[in-house]
ZADO-931833 format. One record per residue (C-alpha): x, y, z. Coordinates in Angstrom, 3 decimals. Example, Ala and Ser with C-alpha at 12.3 -4.5 7.8 and 13.67 -1.06 7.14 Angstrom:
BEGIN
PT         X         Y         Z
PT    12.300    -4.500     7.800
PT    13.670    -1.060     7.140
***
This chain:
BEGIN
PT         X         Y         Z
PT   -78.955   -77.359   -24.397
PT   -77.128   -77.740   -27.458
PT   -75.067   -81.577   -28.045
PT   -73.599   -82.834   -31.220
PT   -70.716   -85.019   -32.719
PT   -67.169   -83.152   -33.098
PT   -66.930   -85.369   -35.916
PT   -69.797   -83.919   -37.940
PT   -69.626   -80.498   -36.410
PT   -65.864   -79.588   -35.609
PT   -64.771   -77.471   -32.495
PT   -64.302   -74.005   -35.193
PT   -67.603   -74.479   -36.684
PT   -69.643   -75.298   -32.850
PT   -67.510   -71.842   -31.547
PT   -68.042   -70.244   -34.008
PT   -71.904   -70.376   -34.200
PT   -72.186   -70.072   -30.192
PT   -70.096   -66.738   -30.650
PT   -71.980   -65.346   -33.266
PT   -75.177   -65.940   -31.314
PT   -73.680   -64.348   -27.969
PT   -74.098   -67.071   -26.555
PT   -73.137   -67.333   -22.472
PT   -72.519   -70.721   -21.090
PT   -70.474   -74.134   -20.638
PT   -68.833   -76.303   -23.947
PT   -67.856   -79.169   -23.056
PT   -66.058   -81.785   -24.859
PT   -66.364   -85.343   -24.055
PT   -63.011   -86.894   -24.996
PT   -59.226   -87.908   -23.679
PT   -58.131   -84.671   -24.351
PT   -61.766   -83.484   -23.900
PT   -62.034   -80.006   -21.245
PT   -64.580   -77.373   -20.826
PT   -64.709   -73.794   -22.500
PT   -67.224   -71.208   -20.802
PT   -68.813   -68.295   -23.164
PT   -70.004   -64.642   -22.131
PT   -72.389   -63.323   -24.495
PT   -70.411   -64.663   -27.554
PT   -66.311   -64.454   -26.346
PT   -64.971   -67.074   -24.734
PT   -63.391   -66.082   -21.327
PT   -62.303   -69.515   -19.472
PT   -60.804   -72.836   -21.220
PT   -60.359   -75.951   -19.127
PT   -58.283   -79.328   -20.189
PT   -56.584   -81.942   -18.497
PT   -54.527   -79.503   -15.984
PT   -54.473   -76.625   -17.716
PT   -56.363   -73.486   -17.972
PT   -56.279   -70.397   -20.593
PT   -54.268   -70.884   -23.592
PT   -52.701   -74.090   -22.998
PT   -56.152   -75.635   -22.638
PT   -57.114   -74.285   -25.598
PT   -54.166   -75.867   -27.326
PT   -55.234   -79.115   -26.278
PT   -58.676   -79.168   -26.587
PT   -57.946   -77.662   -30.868
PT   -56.565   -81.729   -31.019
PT   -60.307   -82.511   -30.195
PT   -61.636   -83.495   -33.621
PT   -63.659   -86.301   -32.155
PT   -65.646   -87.198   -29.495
PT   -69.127   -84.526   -28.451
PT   -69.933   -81.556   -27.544
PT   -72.785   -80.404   -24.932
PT   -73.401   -76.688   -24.469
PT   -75.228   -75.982   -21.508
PT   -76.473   -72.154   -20.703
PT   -75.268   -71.183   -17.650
PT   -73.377   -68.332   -15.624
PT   -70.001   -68.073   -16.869
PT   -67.795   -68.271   -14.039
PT   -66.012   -65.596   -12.851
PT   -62.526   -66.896   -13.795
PT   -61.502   -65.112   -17.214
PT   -58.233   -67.206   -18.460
PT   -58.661   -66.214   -22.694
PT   -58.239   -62.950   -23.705
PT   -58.287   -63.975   -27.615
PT   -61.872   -62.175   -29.205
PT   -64.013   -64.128   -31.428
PT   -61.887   -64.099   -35.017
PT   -58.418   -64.908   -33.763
PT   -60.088   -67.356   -31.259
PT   -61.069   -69.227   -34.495
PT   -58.096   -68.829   -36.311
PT   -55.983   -69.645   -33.626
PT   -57.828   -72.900   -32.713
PT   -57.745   -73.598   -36.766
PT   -54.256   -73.519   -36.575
PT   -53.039   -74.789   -33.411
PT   -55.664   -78.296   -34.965
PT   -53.625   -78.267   -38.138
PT   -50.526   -78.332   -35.761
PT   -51.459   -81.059   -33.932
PT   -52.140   -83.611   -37.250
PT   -48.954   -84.967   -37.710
PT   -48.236   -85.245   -33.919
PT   -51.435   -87.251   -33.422
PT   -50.312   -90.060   -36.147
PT   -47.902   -90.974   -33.880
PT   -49.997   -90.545   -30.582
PT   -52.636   -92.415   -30.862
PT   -53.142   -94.385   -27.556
PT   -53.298   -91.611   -24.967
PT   -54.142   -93.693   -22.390
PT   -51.300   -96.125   -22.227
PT   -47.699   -95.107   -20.908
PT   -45.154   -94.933   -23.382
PT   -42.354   -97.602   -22.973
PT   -38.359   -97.532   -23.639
PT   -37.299   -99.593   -26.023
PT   -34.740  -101.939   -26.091
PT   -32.737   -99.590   -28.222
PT   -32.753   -96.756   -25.552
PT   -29.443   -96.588   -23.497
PT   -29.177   -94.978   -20.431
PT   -25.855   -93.207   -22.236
PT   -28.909   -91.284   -24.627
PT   -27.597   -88.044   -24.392
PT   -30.444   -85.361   -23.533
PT   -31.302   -81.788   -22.664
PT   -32.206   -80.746   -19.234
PT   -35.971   -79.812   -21.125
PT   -36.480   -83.964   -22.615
PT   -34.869   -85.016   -19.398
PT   -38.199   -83.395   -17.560
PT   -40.620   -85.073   -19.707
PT   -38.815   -88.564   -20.486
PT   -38.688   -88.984   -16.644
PT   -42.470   -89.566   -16.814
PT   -42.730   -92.664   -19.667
PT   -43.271   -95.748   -18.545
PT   -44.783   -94.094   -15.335
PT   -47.831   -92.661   -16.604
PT   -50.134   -92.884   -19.546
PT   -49.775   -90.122   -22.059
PT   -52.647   -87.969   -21.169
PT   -51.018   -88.089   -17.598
PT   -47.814   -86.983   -19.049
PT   -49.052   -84.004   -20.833
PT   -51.548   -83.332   -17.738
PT   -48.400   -82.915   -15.495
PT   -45.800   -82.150   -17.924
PT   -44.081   -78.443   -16.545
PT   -43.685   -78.082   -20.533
PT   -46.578   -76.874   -22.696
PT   -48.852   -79.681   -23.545
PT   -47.959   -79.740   -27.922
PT   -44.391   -79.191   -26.619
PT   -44.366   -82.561   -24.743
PT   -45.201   -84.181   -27.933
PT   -42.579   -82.195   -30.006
PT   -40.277   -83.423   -27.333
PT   -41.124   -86.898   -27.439
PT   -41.221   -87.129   -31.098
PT   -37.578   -87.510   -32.190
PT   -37.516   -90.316   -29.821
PT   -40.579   -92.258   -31.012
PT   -39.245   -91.687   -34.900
PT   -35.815   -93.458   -34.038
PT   -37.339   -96.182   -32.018
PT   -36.083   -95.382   -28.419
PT   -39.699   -95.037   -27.151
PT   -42.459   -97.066   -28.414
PT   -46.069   -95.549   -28.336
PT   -47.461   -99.040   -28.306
***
């Protein structure tokens, strides 16, 4: 068993070392946006997070820069959901946490619903797309929203942004 802080050992750097050691087991990350990610002697075949599996999942749990780990060897499950090998793996989470930086600063309580502000008007003008994932503030807390969402998980967030920025939903 393997366990450690994300915060001293980021997601890249923990992968990275369990790859190179072809390793075979079960990550998992203890946080909101926390999920599981099994190994097979060093490539990572499954990813699991909120509701998602396969590349999503791995798009939310690259927004994991806190929280722990716990590697566990086990059996990797016969499910195979990633087909990325171990370099653009890496990369790709490396990027996809560089993405989600500036979407984080403004959600930062991910288990509170979001709330319409006073400002919003029911006159807003909106895609079909925002329509889908507006419907769900004030119902749900944010990890909810992304967890159900039938929009990618950083593409909730890209949605929701404009609308945060000019004060018609409040992240408070």
């Amino acid at each position: 068993m393997l366990h450690g802080s994300l915060t001293e050992f980021p997601l890249p750097n923990v992968l990275q070392m369990l790859t190179n050691s072809g390793a075979t087991g079960k990550l998992s990350l203890e946080h909101a946006r926390g999920g599981d990610l099994w190994l097979k002697d060093g490539e990572v075949i499954h990813a699991h997070a909120l509701s998602y599996d396969g590349e999503p999942a791995l798009d939310i749990l690259s927004s994991v820069s806190e929280g722990n780990f716990t590697f566990l060897p086990t059996h990797a499950p016969e499910t195979h959901t990633v087909c990325l090998k171990r370099n653009a793996l890496l990369r790709h989470l490396t990027i996809n946490s560089d993405e989600w930086k500036s979407l984080l600063t403004l959600f930062t309580h991910w288990e509170k619903p979001l709330q319409f502000t006073p400002q919003w008007s029911n006159q807003q003008l909106v895609t079909h797309r925002q329509y889908r994932v507006l419907s769900m503030v004030g119902r749900m807390s944010l990890t909810d929203m992304v967890a159900h969402s039938d929009v990618p998980p950083r593409n909730t967030l890209e949605i929701l942004r404009p609308f945060i920025q000019s004060e018609l939903v409040s992240a408070e």
